[in-house]
N, CA, C and O atoms as a Maestro MAE file, in Angstrom:
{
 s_m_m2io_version
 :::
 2.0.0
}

f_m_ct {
 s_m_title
 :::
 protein
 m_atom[348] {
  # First column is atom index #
  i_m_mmod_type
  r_m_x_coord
  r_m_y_coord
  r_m_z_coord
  i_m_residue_number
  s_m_chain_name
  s_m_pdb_residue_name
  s_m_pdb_atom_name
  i_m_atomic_number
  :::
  1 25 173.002 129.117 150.007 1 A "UNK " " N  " 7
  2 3 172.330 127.882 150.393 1 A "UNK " " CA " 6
  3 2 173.140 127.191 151.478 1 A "UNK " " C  " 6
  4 15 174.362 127.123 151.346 1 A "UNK " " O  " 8
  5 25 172.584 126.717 152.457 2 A "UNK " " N  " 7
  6 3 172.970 125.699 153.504 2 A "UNK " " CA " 6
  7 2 173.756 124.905 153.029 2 A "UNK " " C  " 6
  8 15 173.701 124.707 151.815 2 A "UNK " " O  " 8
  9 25 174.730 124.205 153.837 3 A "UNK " " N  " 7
  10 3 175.272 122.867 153.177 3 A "UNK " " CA " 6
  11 2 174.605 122.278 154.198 3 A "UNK " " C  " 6
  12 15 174.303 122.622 155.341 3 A "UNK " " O  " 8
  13 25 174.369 120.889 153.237 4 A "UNK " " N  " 7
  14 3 173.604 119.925 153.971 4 A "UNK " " CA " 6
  15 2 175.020 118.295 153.820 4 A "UNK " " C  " 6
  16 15 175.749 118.032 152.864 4 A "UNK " " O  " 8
  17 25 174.874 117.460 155.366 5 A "UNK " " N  " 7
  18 3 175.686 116.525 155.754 5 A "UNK " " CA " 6
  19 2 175.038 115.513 156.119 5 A "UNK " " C  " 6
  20 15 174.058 115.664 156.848 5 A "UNK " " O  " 8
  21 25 175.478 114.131 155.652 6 A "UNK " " N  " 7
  22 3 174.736 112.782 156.295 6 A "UNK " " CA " 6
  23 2 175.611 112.317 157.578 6 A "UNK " " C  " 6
  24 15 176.771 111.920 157.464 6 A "UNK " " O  " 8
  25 25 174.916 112.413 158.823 7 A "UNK " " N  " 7
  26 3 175.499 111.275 159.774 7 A "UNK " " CA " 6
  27 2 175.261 110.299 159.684 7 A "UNK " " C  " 6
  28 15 174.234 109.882 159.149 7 A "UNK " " O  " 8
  29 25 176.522 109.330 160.397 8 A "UNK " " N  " 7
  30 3 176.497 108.214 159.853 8 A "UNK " " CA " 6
  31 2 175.390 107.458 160.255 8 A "UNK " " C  " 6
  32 15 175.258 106.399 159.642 8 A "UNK " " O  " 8
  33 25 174.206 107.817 161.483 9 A "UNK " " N  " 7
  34 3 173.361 107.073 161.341 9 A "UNK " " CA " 6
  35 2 171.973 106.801 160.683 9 A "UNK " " C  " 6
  36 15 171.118 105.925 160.808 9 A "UNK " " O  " 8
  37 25 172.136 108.081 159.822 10 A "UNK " " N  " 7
  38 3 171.022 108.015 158.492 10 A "UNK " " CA " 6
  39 2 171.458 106.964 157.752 10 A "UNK " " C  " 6
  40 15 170.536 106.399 157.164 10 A "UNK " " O  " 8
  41 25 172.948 106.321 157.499 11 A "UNK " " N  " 7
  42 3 172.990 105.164 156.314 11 A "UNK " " CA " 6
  43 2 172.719 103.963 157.565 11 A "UNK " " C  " 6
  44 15 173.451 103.046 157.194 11 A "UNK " " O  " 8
  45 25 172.196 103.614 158.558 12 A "UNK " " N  " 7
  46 3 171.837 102.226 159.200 12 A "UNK " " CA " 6
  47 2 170.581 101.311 158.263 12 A "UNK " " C  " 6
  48 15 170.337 100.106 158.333 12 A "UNK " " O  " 8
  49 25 169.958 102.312 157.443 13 A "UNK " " N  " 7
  50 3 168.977 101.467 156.781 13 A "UNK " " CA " 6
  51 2 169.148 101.222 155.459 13 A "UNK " " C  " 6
  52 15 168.174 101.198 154.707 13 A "UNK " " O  " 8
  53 25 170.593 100.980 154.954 14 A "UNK " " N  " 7
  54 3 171.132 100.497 153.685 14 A "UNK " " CA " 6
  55 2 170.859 101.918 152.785 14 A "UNK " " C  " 6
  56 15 170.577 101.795 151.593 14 A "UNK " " O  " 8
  57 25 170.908 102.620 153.104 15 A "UNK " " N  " 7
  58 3 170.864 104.011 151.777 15 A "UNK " " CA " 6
  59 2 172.278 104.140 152.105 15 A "UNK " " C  " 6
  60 15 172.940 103.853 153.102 15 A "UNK " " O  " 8
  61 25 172.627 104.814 150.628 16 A "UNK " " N  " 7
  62 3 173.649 105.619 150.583 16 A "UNK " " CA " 6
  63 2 174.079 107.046 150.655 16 A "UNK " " C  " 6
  64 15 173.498 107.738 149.819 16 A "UNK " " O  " 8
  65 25 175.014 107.755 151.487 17 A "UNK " " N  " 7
  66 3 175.046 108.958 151.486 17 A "UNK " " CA " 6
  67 2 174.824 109.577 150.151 17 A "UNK " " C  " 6
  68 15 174.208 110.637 150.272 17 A "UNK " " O  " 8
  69 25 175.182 109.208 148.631 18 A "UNK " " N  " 7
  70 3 174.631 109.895 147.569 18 A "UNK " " CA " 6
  71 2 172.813 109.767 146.924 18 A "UNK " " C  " 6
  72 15 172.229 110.452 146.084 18 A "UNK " " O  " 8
  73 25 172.298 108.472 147.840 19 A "UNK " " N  " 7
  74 3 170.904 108.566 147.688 19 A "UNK " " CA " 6
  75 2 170.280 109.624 148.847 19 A "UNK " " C  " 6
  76 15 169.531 110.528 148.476 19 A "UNK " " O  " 8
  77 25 170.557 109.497 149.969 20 A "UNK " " N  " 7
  78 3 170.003 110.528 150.779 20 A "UNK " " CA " 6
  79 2 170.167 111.976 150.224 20 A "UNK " " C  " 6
  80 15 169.157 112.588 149.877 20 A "UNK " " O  " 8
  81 25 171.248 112.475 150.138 21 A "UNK " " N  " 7
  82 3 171.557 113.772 149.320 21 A "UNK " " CA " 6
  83 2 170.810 113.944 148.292 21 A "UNK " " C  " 6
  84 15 170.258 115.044 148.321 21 A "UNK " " O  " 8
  85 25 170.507 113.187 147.207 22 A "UNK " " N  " 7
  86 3 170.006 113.057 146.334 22 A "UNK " " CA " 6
  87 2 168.432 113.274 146.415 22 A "UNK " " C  " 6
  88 15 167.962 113.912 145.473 22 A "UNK " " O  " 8
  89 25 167.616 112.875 147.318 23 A "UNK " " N  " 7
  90 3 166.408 112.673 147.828 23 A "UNK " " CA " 6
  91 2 166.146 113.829 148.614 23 A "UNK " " C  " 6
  92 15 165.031 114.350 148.625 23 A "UNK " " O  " 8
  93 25 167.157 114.282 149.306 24 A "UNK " " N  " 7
  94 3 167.119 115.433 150.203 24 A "UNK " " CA " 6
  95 2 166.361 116.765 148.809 24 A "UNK " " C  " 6
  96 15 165.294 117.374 148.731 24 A "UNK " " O  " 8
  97 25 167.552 116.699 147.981 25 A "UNK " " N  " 7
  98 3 167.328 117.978 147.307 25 A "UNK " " CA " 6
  99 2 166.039 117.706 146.133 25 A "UNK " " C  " 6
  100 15 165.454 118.652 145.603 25 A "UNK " " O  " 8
  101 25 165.767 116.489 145.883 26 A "UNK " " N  " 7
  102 3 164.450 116.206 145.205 26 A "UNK " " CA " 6
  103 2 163.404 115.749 145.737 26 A "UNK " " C  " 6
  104 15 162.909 114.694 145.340 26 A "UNK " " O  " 8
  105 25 162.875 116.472 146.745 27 A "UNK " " N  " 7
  106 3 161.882 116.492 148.010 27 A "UNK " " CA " 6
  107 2 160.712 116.768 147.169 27 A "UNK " " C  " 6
  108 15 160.556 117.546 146.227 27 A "UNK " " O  " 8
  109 25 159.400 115.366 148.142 28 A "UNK " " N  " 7
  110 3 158.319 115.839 147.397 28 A "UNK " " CA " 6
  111 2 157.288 117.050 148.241 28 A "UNK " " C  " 6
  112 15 156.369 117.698 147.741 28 A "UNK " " O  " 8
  113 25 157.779 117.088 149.628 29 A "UNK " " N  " 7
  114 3 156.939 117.652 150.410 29 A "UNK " " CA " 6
  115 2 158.042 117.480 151.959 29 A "UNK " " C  " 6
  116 15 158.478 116.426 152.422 29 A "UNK " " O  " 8
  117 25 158.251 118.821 152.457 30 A "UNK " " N  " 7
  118 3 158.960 119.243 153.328 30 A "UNK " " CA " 6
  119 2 158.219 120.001 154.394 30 A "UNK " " C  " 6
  120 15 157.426 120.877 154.051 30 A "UNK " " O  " 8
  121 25 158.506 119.613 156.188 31 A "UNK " " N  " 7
  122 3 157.866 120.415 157.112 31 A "UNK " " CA " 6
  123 2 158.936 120.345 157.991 31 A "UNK " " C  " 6
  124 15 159.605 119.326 158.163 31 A "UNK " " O  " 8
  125 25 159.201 121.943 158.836 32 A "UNK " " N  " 7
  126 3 159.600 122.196 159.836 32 A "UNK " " CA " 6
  127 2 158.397 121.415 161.329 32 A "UNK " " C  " 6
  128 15 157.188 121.633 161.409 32 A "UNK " " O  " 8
  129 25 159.041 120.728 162.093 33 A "UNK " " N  " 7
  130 3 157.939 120.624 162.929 33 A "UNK " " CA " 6
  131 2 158.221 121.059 164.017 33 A "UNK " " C  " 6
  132 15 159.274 121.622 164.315 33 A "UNK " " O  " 8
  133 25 157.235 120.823 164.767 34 A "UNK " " N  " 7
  134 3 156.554 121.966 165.666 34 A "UNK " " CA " 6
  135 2 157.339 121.569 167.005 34 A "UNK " " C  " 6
  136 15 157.897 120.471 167.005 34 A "UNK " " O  " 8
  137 25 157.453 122.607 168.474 35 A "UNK " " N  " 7
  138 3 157.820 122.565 169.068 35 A "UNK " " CA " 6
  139 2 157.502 121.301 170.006 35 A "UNK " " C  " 6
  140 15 156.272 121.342 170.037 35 A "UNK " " O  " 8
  141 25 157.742 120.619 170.493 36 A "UNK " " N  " 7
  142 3 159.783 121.048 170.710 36 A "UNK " " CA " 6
  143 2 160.718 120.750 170.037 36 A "UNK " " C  " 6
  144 15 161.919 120.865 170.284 36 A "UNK " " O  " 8
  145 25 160.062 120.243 168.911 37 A "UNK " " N  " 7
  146 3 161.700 119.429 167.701 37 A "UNK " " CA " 6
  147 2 161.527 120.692 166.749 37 A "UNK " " C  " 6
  148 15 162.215 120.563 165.737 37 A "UNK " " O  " 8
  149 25 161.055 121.462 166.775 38 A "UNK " " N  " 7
  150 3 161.619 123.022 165.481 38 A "UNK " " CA " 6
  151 2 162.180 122.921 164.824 38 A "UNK " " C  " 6
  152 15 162.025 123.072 163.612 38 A "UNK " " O  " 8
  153 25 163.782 122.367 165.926 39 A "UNK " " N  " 7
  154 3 165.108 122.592 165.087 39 A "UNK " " CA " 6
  155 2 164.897 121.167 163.874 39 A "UNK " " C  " 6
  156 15 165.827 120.834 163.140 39 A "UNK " " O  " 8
  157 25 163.796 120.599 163.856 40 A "UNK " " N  " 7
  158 3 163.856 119.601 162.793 40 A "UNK " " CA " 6
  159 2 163.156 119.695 161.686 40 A "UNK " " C  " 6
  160 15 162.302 120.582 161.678 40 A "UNK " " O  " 8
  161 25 163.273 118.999 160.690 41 A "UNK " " N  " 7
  162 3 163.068 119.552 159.113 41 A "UNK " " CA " 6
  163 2 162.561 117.564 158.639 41 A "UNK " " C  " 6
  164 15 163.444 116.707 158.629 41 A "UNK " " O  " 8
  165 25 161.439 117.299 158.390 42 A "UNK " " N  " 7
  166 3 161.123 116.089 158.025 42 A "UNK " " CA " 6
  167 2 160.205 116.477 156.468 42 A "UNK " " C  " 6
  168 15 159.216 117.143 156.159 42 A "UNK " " O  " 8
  169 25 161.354 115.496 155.687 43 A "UNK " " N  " 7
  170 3 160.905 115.231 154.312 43 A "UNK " " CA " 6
  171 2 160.719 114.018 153.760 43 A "UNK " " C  " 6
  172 15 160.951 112.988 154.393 43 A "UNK " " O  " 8
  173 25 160.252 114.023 152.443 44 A "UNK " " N  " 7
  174 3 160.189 112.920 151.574 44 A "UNK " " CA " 6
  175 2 160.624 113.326 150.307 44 A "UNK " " C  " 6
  176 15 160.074 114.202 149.640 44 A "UNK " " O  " 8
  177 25 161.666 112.653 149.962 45 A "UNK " " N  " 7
  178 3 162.243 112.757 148.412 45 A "UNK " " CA " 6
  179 2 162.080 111.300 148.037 45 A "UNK " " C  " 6
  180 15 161.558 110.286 148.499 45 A "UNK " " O  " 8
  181 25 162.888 111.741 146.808 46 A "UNK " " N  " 7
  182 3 163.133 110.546 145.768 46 A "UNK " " CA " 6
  183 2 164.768 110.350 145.747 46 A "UNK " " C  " 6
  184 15 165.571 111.253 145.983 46 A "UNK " " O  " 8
  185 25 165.087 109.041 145.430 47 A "UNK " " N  " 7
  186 3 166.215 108.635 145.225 47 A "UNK " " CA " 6
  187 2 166.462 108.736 143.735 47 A "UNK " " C  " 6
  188 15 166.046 109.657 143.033 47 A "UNK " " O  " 8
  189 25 167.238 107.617 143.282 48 A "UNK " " N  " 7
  190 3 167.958 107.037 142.226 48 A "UNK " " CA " 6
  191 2 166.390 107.132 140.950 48 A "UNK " " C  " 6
  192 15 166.557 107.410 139.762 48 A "UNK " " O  " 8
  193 25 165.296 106.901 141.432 49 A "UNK " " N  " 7
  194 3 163.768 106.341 140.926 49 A "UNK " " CA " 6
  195 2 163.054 107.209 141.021 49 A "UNK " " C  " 6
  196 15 163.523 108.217 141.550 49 A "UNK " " O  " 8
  197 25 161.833 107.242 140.639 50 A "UNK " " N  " 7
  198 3 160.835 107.680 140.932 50 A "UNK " " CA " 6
  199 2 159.601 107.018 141.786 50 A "UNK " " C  " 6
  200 15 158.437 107.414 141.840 50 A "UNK " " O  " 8
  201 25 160.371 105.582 142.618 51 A "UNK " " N  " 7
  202 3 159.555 104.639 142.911 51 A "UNK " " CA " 6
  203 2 160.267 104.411 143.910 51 A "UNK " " C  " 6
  204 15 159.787 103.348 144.302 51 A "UNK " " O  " 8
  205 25 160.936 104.622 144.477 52 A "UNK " " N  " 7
  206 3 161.618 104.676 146.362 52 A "UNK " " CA " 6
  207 2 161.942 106.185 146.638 52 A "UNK " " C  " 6
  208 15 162.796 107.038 146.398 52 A "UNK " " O  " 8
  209 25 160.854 106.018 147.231 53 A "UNK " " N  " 7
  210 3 160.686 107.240 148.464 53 A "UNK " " CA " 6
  211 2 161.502 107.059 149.374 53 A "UNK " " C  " 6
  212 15 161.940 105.937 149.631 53 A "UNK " " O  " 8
  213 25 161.871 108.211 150.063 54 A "UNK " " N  " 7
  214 3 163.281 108.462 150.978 54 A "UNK " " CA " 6
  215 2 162.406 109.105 152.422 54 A "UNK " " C  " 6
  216 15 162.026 110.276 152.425 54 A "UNK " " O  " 8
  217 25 162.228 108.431 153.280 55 A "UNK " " N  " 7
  218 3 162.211 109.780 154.592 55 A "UNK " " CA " 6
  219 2 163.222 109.945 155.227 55 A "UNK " " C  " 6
  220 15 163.964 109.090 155.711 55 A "UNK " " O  " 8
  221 25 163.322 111.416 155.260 56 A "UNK " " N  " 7
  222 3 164.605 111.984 156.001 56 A "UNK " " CA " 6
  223 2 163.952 112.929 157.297 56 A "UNK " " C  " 6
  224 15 162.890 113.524 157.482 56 A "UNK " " O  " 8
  225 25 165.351 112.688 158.162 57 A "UNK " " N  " 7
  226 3 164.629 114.036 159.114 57 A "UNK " " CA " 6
  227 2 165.937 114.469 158.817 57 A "UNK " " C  " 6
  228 15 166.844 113.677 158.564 57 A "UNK " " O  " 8
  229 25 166.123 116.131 158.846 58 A "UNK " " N  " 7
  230 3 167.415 116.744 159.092 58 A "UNK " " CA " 6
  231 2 167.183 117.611 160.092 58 A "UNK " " C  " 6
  232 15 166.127 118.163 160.402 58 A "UNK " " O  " 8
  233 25 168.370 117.696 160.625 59 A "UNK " " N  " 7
  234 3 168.349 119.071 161.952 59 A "UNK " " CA " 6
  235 2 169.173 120.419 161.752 59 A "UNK " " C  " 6
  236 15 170.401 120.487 161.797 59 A "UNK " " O  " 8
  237 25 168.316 121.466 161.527 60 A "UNK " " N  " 7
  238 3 169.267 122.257 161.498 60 A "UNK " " CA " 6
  239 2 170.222 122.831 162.874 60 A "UNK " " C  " 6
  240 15 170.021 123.026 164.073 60 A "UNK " " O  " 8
  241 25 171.179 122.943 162.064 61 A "UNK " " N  " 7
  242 3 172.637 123.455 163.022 61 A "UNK " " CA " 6
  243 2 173.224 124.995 162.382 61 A "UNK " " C  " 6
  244 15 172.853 125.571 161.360 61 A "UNK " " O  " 8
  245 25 174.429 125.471 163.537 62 A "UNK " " N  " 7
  246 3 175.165 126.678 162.230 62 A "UNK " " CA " 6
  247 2 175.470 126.714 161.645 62 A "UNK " " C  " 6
  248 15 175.453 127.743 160.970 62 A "UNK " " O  " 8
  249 25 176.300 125.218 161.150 63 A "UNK " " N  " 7
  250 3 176.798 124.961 160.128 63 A "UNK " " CA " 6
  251 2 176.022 124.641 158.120 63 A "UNK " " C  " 6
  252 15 176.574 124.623 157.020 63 A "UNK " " O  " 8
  253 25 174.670 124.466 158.542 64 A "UNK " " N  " 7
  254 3 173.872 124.005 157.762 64 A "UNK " " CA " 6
  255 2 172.537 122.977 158.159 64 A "UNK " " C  " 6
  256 15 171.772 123.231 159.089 64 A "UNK " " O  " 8
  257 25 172.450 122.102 157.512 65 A "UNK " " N  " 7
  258 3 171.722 121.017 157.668 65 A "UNK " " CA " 6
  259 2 172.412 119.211 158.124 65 A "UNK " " C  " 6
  260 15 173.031 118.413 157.421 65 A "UNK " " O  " 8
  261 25 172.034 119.135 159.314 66 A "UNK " " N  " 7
  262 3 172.839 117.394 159.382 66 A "UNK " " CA " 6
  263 2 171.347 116.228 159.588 66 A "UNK " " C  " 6
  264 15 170.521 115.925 160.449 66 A "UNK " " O  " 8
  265 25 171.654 115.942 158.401 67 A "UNK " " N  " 7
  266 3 170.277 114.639 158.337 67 A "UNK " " CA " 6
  267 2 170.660 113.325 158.855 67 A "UNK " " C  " 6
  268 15 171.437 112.640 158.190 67 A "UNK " " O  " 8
  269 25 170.147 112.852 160.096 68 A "UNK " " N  " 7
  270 3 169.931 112.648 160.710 68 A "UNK " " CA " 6
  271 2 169.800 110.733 160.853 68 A "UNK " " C  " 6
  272 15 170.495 109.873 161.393 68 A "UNK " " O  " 8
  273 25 168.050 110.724 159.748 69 A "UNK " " N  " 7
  274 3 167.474 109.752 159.734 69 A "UNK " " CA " 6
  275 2 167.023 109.454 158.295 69 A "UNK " " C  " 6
  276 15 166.370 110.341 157.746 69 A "UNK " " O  " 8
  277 25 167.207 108.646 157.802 70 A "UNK " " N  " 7
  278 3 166.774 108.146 156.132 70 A "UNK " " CA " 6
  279 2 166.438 107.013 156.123 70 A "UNK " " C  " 6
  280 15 167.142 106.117 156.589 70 A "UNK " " O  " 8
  281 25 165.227 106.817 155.558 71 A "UNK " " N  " 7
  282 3 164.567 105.319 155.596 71 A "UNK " " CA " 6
  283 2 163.848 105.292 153.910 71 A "UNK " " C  " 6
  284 15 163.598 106.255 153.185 71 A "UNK " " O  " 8
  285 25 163.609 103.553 153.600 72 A "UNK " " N  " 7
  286 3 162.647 103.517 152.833 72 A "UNK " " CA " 6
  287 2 161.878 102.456 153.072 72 A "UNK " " C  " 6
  288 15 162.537 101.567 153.611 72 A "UNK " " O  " 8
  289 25 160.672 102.152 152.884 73 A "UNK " " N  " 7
  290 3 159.386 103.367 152.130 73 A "UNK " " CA " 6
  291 2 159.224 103.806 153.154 73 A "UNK " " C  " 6
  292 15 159.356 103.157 154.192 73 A "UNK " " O  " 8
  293 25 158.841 105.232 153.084 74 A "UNK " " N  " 7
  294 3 158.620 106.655 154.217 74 A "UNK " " CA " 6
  295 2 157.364 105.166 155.340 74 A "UNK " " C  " 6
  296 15 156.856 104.108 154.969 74 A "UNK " " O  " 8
  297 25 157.356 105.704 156.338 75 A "UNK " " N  " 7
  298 3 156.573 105.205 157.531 75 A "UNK " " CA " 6
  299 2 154.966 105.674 157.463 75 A "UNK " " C  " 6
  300 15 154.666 106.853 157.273 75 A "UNK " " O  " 8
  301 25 154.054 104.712 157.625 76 A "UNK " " N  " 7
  302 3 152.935 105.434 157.798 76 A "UNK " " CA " 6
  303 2 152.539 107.285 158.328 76 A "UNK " " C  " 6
  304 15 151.895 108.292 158.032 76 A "UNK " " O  " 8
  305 25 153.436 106.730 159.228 77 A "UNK " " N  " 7
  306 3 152.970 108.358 160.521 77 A "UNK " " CA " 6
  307 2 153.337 108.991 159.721 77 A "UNK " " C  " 6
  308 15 152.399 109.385 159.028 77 A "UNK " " O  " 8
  309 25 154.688 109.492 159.263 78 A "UNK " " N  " 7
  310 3 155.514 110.254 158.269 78 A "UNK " " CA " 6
  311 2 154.781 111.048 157.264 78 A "UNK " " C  " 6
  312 15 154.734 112.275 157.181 78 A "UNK " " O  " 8
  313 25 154.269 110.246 156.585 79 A "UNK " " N  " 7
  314 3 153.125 110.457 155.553 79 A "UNK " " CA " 6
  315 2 151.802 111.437 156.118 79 A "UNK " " C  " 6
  316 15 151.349 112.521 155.750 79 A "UNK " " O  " 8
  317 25 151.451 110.494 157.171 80 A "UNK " " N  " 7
  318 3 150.331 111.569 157.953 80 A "UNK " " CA " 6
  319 2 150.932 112.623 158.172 80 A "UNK " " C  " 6
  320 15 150.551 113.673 157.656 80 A "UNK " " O  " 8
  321 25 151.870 112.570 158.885 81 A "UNK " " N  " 7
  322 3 152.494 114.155 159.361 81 A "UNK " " CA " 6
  323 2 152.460 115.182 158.422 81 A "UNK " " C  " 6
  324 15 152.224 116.378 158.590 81 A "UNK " " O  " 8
  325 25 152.694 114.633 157.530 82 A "UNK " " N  " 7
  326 3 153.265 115.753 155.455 82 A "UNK " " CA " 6
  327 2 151.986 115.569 155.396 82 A "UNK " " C  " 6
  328 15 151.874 116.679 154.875 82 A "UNK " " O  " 8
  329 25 150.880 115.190 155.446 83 A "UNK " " N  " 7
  330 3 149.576 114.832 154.629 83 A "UNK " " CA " 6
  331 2 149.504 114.314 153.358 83 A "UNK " " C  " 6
  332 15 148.838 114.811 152.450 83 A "UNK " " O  " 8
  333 25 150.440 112.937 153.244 84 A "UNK " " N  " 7
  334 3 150.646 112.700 152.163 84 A "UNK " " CA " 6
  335 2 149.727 111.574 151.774 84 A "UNK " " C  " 6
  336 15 149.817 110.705 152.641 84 A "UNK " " O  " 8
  337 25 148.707 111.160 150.634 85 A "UNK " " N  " 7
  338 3 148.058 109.998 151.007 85 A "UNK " " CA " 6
  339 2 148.613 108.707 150.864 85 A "UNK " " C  " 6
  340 15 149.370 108.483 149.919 85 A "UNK " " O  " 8
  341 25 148.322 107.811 151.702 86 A "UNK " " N  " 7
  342 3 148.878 106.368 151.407 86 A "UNK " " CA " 6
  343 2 148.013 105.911 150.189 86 A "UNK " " C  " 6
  344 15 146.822 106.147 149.989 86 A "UNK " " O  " 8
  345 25 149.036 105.085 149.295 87 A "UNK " " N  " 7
  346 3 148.940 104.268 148.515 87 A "UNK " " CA " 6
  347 2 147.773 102.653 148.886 87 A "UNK " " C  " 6
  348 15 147.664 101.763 148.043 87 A "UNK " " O  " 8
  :::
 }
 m_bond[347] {
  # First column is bond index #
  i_m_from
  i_m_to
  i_m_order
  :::
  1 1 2 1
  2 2 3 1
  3 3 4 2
  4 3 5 1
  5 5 6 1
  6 6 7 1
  7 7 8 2
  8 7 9 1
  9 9 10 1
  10 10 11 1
  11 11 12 2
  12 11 13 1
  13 13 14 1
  14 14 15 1
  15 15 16 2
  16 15 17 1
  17 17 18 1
  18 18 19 1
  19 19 20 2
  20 19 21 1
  21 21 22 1
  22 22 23 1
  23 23 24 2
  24 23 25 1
  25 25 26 1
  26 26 27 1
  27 27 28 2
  28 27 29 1
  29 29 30 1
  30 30 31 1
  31 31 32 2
  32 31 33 1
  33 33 34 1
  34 34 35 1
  35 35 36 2
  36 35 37 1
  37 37 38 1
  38 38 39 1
  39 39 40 2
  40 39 41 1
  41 41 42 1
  42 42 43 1
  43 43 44 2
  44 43 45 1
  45 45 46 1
  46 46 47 1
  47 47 48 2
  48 47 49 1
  49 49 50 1
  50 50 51 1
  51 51 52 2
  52 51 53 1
  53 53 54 1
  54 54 55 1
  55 55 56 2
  56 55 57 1
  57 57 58 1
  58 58 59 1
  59 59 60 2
  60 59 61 1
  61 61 62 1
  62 62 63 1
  63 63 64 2
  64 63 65 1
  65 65 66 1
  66 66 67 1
  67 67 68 2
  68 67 69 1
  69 69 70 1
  70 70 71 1
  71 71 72 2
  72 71 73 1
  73 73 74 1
  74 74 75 1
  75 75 76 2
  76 75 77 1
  77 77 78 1
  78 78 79 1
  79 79 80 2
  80 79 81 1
  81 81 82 1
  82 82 83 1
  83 83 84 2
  84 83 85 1
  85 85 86 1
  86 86 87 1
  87 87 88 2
  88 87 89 1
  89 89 90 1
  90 90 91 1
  91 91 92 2
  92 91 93 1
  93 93 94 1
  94 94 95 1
  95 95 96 2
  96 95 97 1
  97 97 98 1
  98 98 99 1
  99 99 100 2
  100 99 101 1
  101 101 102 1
  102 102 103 1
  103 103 104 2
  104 103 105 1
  105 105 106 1
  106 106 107 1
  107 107 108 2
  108 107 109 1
  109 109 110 1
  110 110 111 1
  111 111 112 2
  112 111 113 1
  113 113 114 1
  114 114 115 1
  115 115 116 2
  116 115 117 1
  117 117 118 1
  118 118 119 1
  119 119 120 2
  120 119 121 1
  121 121 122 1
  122 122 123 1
  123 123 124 2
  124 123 125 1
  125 125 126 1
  126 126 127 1
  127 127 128 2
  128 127 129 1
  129 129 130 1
  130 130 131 1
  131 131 132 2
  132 131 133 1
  133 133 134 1
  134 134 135 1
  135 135 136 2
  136 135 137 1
  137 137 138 1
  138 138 139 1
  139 139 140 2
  140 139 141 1
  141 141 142 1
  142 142 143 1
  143 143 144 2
  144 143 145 1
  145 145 146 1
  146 146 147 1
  147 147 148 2
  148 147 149 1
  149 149 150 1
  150 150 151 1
  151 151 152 2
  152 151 153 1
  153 153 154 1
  154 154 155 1
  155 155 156 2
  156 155 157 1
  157 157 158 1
  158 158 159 1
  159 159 160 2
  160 159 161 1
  161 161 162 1
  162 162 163 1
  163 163 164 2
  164 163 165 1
  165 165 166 1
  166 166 167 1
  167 167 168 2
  168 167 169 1
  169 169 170 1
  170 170 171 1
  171 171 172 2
  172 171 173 1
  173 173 174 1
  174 174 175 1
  175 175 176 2
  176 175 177 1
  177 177 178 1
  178 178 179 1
  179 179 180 2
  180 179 181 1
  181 181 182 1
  182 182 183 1
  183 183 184 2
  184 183 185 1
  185 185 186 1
  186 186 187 1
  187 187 188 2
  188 187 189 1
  189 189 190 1
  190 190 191 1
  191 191 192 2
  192 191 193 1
  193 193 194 1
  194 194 195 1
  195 195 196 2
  196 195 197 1
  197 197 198 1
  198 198 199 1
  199 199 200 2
  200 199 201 1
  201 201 202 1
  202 202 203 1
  203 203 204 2
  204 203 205 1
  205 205 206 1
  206 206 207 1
  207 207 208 2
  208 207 209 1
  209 209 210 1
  210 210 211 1
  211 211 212 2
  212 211 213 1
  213 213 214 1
  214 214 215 1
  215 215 216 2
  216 215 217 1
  217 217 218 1
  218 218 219 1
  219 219 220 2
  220 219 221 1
  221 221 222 1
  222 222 223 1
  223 223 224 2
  224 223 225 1
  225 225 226 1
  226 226 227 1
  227 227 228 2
  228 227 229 1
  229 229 230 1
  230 230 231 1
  231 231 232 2
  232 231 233 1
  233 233 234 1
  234 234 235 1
  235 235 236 2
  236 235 237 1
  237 237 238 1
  238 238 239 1
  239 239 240 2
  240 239 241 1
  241 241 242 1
  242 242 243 1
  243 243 244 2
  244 243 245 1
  245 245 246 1
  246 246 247 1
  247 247 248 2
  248 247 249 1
  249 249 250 1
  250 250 251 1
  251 251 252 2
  252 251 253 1
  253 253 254 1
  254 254 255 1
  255 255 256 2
  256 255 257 1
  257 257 258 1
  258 258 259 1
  259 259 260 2
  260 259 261 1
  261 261 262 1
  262 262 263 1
  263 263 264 2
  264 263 265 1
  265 265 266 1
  266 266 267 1
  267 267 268 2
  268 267 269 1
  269 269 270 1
  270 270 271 1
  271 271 272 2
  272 271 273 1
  273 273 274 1
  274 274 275 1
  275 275 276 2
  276 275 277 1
  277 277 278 1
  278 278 279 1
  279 279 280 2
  280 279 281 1
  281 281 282 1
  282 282 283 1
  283 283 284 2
  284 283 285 1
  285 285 286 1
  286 286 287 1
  287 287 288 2
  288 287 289 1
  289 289 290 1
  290 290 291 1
  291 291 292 2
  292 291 293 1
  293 293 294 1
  294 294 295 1
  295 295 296 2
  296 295 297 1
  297 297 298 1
  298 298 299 1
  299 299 300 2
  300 299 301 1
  301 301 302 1
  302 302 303 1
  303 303 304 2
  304 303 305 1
  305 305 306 1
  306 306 307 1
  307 307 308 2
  308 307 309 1
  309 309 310 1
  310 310 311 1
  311 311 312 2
  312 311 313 1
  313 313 314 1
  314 314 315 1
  315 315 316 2
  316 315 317 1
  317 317 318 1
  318 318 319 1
  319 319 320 2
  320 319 321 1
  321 321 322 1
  322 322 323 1
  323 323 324 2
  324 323 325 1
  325 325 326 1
  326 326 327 1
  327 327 328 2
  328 327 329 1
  329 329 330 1
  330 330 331 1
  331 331 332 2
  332 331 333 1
  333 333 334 1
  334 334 335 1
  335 335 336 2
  336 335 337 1
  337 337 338 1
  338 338 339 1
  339 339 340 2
  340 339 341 1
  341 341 342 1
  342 342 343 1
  343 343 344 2
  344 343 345 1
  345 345 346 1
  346 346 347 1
  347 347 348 2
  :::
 }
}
């Protein structure tokens, strides 16, 4: 398995590197997207809850996975993108 790493500018929106990690690996729905960002990987997990949703983008590298971007609650578009339905 990949190792996966938080840069530091995934924590700008008050998460913590053990909630992102955390959310990373308890993903509800994961997509590689399409060219020209490939090298990117946009998900939605769960944190600490079952009631804050996490969006992450990670990029893969050689080293593994470096995520990137972590927000909560996931963004409209985000959702569209995964086909996830809004609430």
């Amino acid at each position: 398995m990949d190792e996966v790493y938080v840069h530091p500018h995934a924590l700008e929106h008050g998460l913590t590197e053990d909630e992102i990690l955390r959310a990373w690996s308890n993903f509800v729905k994961s997509q590689q997207r399409k060219c020209p960002r490939n090298d990117q990987c946009v998900r939605i997990g769960y944190g600490r809850t079952s009631t804050d949703a996490i969006q992450m983008i990670g990029i893969t590298k050689p080293y593994g996975t470096l995520i990137v971007h972590a927000l909560t609650p996931p963004q409209t578009k985000t959702l569209d993108e995964l086909g996830i339905p809004r609430r």
